[in-house]
Every structure is written in structure tokens, then in C-alpha cells.
N, C-alpha and C positions, 0 to 999 in steps of 0.2 A: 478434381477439376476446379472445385471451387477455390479451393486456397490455393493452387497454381494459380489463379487469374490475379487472385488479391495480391501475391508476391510477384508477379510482372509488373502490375499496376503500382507497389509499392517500389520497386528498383526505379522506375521509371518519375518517380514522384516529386514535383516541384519543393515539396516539405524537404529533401535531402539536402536545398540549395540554400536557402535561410538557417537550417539546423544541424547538416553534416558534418562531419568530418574528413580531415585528409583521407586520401581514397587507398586502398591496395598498388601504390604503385611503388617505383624503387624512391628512395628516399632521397632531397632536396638536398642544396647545399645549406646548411645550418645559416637559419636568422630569415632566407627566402619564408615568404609566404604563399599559401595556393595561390591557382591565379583568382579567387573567388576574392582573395585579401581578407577572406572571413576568419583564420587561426595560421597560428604558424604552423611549419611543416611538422606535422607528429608523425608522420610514418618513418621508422626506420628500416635497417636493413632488411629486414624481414618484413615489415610492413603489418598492416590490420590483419587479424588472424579470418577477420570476415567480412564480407560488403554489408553496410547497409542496407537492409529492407529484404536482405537474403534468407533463405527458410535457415541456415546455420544460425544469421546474427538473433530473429528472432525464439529458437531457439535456445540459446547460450540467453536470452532476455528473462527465457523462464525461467531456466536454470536458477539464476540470480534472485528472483523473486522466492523457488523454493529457498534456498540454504536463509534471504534474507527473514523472509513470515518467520519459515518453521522456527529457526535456531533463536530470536528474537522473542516472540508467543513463549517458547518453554521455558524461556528463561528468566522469564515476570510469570510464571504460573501461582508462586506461592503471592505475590499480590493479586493477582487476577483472581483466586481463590479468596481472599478477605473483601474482595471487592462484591463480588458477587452474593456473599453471605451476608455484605452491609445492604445489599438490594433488598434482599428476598426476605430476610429477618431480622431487623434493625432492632428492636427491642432486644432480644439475645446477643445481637455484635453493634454495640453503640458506638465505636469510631473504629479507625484503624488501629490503632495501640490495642483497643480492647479486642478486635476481632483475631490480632496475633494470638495474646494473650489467651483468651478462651480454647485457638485451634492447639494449641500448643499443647494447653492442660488435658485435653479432651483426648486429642491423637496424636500428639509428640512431633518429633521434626518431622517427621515421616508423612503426617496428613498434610502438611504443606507442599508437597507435592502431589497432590491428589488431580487427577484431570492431566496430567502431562502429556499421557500418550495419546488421547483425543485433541492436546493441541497441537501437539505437534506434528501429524499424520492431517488434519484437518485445515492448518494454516500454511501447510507448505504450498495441500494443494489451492489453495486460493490465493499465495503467493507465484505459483506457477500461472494459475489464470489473470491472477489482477495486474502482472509486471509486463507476464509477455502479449497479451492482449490489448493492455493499456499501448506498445510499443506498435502493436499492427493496426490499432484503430488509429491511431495519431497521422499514421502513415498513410492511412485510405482515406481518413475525413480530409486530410491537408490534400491530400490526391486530387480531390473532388472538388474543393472548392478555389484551389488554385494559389500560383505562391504571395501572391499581392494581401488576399482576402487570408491566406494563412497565419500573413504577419499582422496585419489590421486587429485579426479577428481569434490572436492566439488563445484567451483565455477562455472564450467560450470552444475553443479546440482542445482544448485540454481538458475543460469540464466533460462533452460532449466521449471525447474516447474515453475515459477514468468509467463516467458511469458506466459506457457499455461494456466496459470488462469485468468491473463489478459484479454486474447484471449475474453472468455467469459464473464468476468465482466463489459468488453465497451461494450458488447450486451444489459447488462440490466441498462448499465448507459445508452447511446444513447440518448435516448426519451427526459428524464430529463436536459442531460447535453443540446439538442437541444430549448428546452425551456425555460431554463435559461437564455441562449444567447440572447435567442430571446425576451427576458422579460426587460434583462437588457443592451442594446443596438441597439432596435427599437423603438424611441421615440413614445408614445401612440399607441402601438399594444395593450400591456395587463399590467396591475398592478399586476396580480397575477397568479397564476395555473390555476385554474378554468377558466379563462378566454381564455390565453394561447392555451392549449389544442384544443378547438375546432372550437379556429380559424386558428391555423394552421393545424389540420385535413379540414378545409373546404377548405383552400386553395391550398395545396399541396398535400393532403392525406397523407398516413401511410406514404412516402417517405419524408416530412419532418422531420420524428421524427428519420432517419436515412443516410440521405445523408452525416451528418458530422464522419459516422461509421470509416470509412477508414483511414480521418487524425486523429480521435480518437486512431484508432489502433497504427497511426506511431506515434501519442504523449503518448499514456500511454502505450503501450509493451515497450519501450525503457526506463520511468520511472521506470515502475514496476522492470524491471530487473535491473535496478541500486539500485532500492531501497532497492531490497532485497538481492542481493550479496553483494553491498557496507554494506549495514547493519550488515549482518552476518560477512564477514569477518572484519571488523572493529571490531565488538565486539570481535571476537577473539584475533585480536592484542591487543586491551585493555586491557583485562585480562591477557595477554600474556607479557606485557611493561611497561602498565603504570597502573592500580589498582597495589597496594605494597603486597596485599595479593590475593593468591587465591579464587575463584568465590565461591566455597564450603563453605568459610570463610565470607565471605561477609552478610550484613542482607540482609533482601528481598528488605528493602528502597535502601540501597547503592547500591543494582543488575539493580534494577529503574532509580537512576541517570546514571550508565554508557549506559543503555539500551536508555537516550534520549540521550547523547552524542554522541553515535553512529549515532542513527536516523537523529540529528542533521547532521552528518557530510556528511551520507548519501544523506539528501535533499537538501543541495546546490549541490553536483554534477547531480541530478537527475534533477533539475530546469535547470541547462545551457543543458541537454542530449536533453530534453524532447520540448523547448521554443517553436523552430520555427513551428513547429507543432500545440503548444498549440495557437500560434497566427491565426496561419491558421484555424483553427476548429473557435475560436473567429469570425473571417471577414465573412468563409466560410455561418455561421448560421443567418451572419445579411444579407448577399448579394442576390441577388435575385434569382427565381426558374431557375434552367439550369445552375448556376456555377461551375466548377469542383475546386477541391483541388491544379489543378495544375496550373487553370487561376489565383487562388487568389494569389497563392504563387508568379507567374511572376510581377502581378500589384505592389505585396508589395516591389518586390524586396528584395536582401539581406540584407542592411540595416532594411528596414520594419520587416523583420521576426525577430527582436530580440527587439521589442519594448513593453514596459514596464518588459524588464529583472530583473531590479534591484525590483522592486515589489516583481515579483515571487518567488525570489530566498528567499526574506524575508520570504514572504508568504508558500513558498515549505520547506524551511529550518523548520523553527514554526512548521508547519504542520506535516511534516514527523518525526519529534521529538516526537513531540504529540502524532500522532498514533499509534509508537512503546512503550510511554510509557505507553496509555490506553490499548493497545493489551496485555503487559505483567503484565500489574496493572489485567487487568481482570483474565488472570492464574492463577494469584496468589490468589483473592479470591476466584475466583472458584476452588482452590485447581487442578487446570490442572499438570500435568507431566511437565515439563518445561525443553529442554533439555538443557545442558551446552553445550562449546563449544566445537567444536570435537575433539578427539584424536586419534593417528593411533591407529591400531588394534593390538592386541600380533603378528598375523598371518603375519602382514606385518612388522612387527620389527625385526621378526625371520628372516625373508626373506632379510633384508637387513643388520644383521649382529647386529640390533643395542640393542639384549638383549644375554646374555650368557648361 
């Protein structure tokens, strides 16, 4: 009942009007615009395979989010593994050349993927909750406070739903991301998942697969919302500066490159917001039962917490690129609504003198 009201409330929502796309209907004579004048007509014969703010579009939203985390996360694991070993044991992996090095001579190609399957089962599902969540909060905060304050007031609308999907999606990363650590920075605990798993239920119970929840929280709410305001707004300026022709104009490939450019620019800022956190959650999952987030953080000291930075920022940069462009590559086949980037409303142009 609940999410029925949220998806009335989202079909119904001023946010569709600043940020939609062409609707479900038969398709325009080419070069017309909606009568909104906000994009040209993109529906074709067939039209939007979904409505906006419909329980389908959102969704096909997570959808998107799973194939973009999971496949993304597995596939930086063998740096996400040097990364992590430059956290926890810096004296043993003094940069990243030497951390290859060492994993290599130690475990062969073979330990470089170590942790895979807990990223990849772990990041899909917090790519399933931080995409399609981040899409139904945007929808009901913009809902709420109406389309004027929508457009006024985007970036704290974006901050505002980003966190609160977040919130939820380090719930169902937790376990995963706890295992990972602990797979790939306790020498001979476990080689795999299956192994994992019920040795650290045997040892700690349910509380280890969530003691790292917290500096979770304070490492990815703080990403999440860089990711997706810097995102968003970035793209706007782009379109806005530097593309030479309007977004309308654009093919779907050229919409793709500015869409990782953006993400791109996005994921280094989100890698330096997010580090010292992410180190701490690193040491937190190798150190032993009874540690808090705030012992680890005093033993690391301030220098400590920013170690293996230049990794991440590669690695988050790459990443955060990636995901936004498999997220919007997915739209696009799936023929999803895809909104452009905002523009004020008639209602508040009138109000501020700037139409006659």
C-alpha cells in the first residue's frame, strides 16, 4: 500500500515536468518539439517502453544500477585488492607497483582476484538499491516540495534522495562488503565466499557481517551524494558550455560520451569526499572483535587515513564514469524515458519577469 501511494504520487509529480521526457505516445512529426518545448520528440513508433515514475520504469532503474555496480566493482577487484592491502599494511605494500608485485609473487594471477564473488553479489545489490531508489526519492522529494522549489532548489534535491538510497543500500552491501575485506586482507582466513561466510558467522556471529555498517555509512552517503549531484549538475554545465549543440541534437552515442565525462569528473571528487572513511571500514574488517571505527581511526592517524588515495581516485574516477555510462547505455536500450537536463518552469519565469 505503501509503495502504491509513493507511485501515484510519483506519476502525478511536478518533477516529470522540469525533468521528463517525451511521453508514451505515437510519435511527432520529426524536428516538432513536446508542447513542453523542453526536448525534441524522442518517442518513436513504438514509443517509451515505460512511463515515468511507473513501478516498470523504476524498476528497469534497478535493473540498471544492478548490471552497472556489480559488473563495474568486479572488474577493478584486482585494484580494489592492492588498495586495500595499502590500507591495512603499508609497511608490507609500500605503493601500488610494489603491492602488485608482492600479490603476485605471493599468489600468482590467481590472488588478484581474490574477493570477486563478495563484490560482485554485494555491489549489484547496493547498485539495485542506490539507482533505483535514488530515482523514487528524486520523485517524491520533488513531489513534495513542488516544481518551482524543484528547479530553485535541484542540488539540495539530489543530495537529499542520493543519501536516502544510500542509507539503505550499505544495508544490503554490509555482509558482502565485510567479507570481501576479510577475504582479501587476512592472510589464510578464506579463499573464497563459501568459505568466508561461516567462518566469520562462527566467530563473531550476525555482528560481523555488520560492525563495518557505520563507517560504511560515513564512506558511501557522502560518496553517493557527491556522485549524484556532482553528476547531475556537471552534466548540466556541459550541455550548457561545452557540447556546441543542444542535448535534443545530440545522438544517443554523443549523449553517452558526455554522460561518462561527467561521471568521470564526478568520481575524483567523490574518491577524495569519501577516502578516509573507506580506509577505516578497510582496517576496521581486518582488526580484531571489539574494535570501534573510532579506535581505528586514532591508531591510523591523519596521515594513515588517506592511504592508498591515488589508487582510489583512479579506481573511483574509472568507476564512477563506468557506471554512469552503463546506467544510461541501459535506458537507452531499454527504451527508458531519459530525462534531459532541467529547465525553469514557465511559472517561474513569469514570476521573475524573464518572459513577456
Amino acid at each position: 500500500m505503501l509503495f502504491s501511494s509513493m507511485i501515484e504520487a510519483a506519476q502525478n509529480s511536478p518533477f516529470k515536468k522540469p525533468f521528463s521526457t517525451a511521453s508514451c505516445e505515437p510519435a511527432m512529426e520529426k524536428g516538432q518539439l513536446t508542447e513542453h518545448h523542453h526536448i525534441q520528440a524522442a518517442a518513436t513508433a513504438e514509443g517509451d517502453s515505460c512511463e515515468f515514475g511507473s513501478n516498470l520504469y523504476f524498476a528497469l532503474c534497478g535493473l540498471g544500477g544492478i548490471i552497472s555496480c556489480g559488473t563495474t566493482h568486479t572488474m577493478v577487484v584486482p585494484l580494489d585488492l592492492v588498495k586495500c592491502r595499502l590500507q591495512v599494511d603499508p609497511a608490507k605494500y609500500k605503493s601500488v607497483v610494489n603491492g602488485f608485485r608482492v600479490t603476485l609473487a605471493e599468489d600468482g594471477f590467481k590472488g588478484l582476484s581474490k574477493g570477486w564473488a563478495p563484490t560482485f553479489f554485494g555491489y549489484s545489490a547496493q547498485g539495485l538499491c542506490k539507482f533505483g531508489l535514488y530515482e523514487v526519492f528524486k520523485v517524491i522529494y520533488s513531489n513534495a516540495i513542488g516544481e518551482e522549489n524543484s528547479y530553485l532548489y535541484r542540488t539540495s534535491l539530489y543530495l537529499a534522495a542520493s543519501a536516502s538510497a544510500e542509507f539503505f543500500a550499505d544495508i544490503a552491501l554490509a555482509p558482502m562488503e565485510a567479507a570481501k575485506v576479510k577475504i582479501q586482507t587476512t592472510p589464510g582466513f578464506a579463499n573464497t565466499l563459501r568459505e568466508a561466510l561461516p567462518k566469520m558467522s562462527a566467530q563473531e556471529g550476525i555482528g560481523a557481517f555488520y560492525k563495518g555498517l557505520v563507517p560504511l555509512w560515513m564512506r558511501q552517503i557522502p560518496y553517493t551524494m557527491m556522485k549524484f549531484a556532482c553528476f547531475e549538475r556537471t552534466l548540466e554545465l556541459l550541455y550548457a558550455y561545452v557540447v556546441p549543440k543542444p542535448r535534443q541534437e545530440c545522438t544517443k552515442g554523443e549523449q553517452l560520451v558526455v554522460t561518462f565525462a561527467a561521471g568521470y569528473i564526478a568520481g575524483v571528487f567523490c574518491a577524495i569526499v569519501s577516502h578516509p572513511a573507506d580506509t577505516v571500514v578497510s582496517k576496521l574488517n581486518q582488526a580484531a572483535k571489539g574494535s570501534s571505527a573510532l579506535d581505528v581511526a586514532k591508531a591510523l592517524g591523519w596521515s594513515g587515513l588517506w592511504g592508498g588515495l591515488v589508487p582510489r581516485i583512479v579506481m573511483i574516477g574509472t568507476l564512477t564514469a563506468a557506471q554512469w555510462f552503463i546506467y544510461d547505455a541501459v535506458k537507452v536500450y531499454l527504451r527508458m524515458p531519459r530525462p534531459p537536463p532541467p529547465e525553469m518552469p514557465e511559472s517561474l519565469k513569469k514570476k521573475l519577469g524573464l518572459t513577456q
